[in-house]
C-alpha positions, 0 to 999 in steps of 0.5 A, a space after each residue: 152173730 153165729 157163723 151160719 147167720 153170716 152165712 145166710 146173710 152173704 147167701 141172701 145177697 147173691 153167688 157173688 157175695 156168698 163166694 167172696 165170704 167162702 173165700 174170707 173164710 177160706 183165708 181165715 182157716 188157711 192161716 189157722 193152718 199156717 199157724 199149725 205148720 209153721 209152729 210145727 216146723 220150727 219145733 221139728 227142725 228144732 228137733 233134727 238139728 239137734 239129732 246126729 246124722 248118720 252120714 260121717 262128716 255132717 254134723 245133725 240129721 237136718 243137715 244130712 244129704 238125701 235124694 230119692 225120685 226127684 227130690 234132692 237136698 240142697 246143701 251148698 254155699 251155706 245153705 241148709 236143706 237136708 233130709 231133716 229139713 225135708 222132713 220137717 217141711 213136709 210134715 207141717 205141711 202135710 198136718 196144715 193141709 189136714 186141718 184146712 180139708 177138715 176144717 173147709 169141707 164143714 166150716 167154709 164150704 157147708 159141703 156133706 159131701 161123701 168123704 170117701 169120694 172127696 178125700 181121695 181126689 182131694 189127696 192125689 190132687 194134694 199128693 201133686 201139690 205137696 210133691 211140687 211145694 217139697 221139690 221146689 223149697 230146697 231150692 228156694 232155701 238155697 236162694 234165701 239162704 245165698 243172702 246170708 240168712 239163717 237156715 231158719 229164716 230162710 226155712 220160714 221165708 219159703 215156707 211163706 212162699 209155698 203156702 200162698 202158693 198152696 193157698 190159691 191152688 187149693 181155693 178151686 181145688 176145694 170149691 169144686 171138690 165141697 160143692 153143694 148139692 142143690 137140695 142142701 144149697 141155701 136158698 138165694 135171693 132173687 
């Protein structure tokens, strides 16, 4: 059975089941996309705390210091959130979230919608997630790492933390962003 003969199927059955499978299918490509920014995560931290940093005393570029706007590292008590930890975190993210717009817009949605109007409300709202998500996970990996986790564990447990939150404020966000049109809704059962 092919994904649009399910599809067609939920559709038949009513608005309400055609939004519960739009969300199994959301959950699916959010944990596609969890597995591609998680995977690239570990790979770039990998990565950075093998680079040397540039600031005297510390010891791998993942470990450096940084602050700029209002994004600051979280480097105390043990715990490690540098500016490689920075990058890393918002790049995976940034990658997960362009696969999960990809992805949805077609697969999960049905949506033709014009890219060029959906992409950039969907990257000013995305902009405004991710500077939240990049803002509040030194501070969560502070607070993970207090228990004597590792920088990798407690890397990994915020990350699970922001994406569920990423996760149901994207739900609506694409819903309403990827609606269809009435010409290309499939039809409904009376």
């Amino acid at each position: 059975m092919a994904l649009k003969d399910v599809d067609n199927k939920a559709n038949e059955k009513g608005k309400g089941m055609a939004a519960i499978w739009q969300l199994v299918k959301f959950t699916l490509v959010s944990m596609i996309a969890a597995i591609v920014q998680i995977i690239l995560f570990n790979i770039l931290q990998k990565v950075f705390l093998g680079m040397p940093s540039s600031v005297e005393g510390v010891a791998s570029f993942f470990e450096q210091p940084y602050k700029f706007w209002f994004f600051e590292s979280s480097i105390k008590d043990g715990a490690i959130a540098g500016l490689g930890y920075f990058i890393a975190q918002n790049v995976s993210n940034v990658v997960a979230q362009i696969v999960s717009f990809l992805v949805n817009r077609k697969k999960t949605f049905g949506s033709s919608a014009n890219i060029a109007v959906t992409l950039p409300i969907y990257l000013v709202i995305t902009v405004i997630i991710l500077s939240f998500v990049a803002w509040v996970s030194p501070i969560l990996t502070d607070w993970f790492s207090s228990f004597g986790w590792s920088a990798q564990l407690a890397g990994n447990a915020t990350m699970l933390l922001t994406m569920m939150f990423q996760f149901f404020a994207f739900f609506p966000v694409q819903k309403i962003l990827f609606k269809q049109k009435k010409e290309e809704a499939p039809a409904q059962a009376q």
